[in-house]
C-alpha positions in Angstrom: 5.1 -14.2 -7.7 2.2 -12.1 -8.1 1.2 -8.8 -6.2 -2.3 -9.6 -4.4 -4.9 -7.1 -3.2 -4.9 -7.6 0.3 -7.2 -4.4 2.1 -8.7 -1.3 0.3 -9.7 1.3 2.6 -12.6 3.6 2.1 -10.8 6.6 3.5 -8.9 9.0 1.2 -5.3 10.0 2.9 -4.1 13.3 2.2 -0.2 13.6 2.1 1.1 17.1 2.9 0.6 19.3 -0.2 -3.0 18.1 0.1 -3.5 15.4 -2.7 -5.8 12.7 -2.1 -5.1 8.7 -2.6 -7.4 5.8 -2.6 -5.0 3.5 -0.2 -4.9 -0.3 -0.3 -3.0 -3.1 1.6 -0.7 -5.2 -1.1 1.1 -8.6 -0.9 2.8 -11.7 -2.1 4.1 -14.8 -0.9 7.7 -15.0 -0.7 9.7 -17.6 -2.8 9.7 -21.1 -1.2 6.0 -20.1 0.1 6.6 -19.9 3.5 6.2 -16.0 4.5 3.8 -13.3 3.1 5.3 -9.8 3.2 2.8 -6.7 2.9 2.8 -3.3 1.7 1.3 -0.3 1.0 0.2 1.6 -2.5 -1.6 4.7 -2.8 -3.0 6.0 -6.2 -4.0 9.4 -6.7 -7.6 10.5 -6.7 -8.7 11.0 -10.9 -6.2 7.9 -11.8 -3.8 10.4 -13.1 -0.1 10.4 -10.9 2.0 8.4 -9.7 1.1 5.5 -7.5 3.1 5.5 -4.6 4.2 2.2 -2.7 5.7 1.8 0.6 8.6 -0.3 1.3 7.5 -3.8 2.8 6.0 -3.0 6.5 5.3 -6.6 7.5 5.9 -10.1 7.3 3.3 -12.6 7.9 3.3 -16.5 8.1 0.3 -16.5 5.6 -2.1 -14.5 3.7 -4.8 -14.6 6.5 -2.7 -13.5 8.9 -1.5 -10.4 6.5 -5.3 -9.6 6.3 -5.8 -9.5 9.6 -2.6 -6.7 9.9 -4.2 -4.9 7.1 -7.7 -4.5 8.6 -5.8 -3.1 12.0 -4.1 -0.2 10.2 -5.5 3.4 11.6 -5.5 6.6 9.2 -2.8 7.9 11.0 -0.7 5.1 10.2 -1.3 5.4 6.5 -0.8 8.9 6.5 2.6 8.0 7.3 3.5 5.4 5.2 2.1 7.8 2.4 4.8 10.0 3.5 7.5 7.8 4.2 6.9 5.9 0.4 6.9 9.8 -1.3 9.7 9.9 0.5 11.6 7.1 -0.7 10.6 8.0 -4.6 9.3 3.9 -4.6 7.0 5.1 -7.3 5.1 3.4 -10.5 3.2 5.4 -13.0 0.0 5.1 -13.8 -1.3 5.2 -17.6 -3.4 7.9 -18.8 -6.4 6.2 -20.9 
């Protein structure tokens, strides 16, 4: 299955050494089709960095109702995904162009 953009928000999070990500609300449907789980990645301001990625933070019956969740989320509560995904090391590089 294919990872779909779900949310971007248009406020940069800062994690604690004070870099900046562009934060966005990621999902997929499950195999059999029945659940949607969501994430979150954050990719460094400048495209250069690792893009972090949360582990999954919900489950949804469908992609709707994963939207909705996404739109919900509050600064505070991306600030700490951010953390707990830098955290984890569940990481992808970016390619420098």
């Amino acid at each position: 299955m294919m990872d779909d953009l779900v949310h971007e928000y248009t406020s940069d999070i800062t994690d604690a050494d004070g870099h900046a990500y562009n934060a966005r609300a990621m999902g997929r449907q499950r195999r059999g089709g029945t659940v949607w789980e969501g994430w979150l990645e954050f990719s460094p301001l400048g495209g250069r960095g690792i893009v972090r990625r949360s582990a999954v933070e919900t489950t949804q019956p469908n992609r709707e109702a994963l939207a909705y969740w996404a739109t919900g989320i509050e600064s505070v509560y991306l600030e700490g995904a951010l953390e707990r995904a830098i955290a984890s090391r569940s990481d992808r590089r970016t390619r420098s162009t």
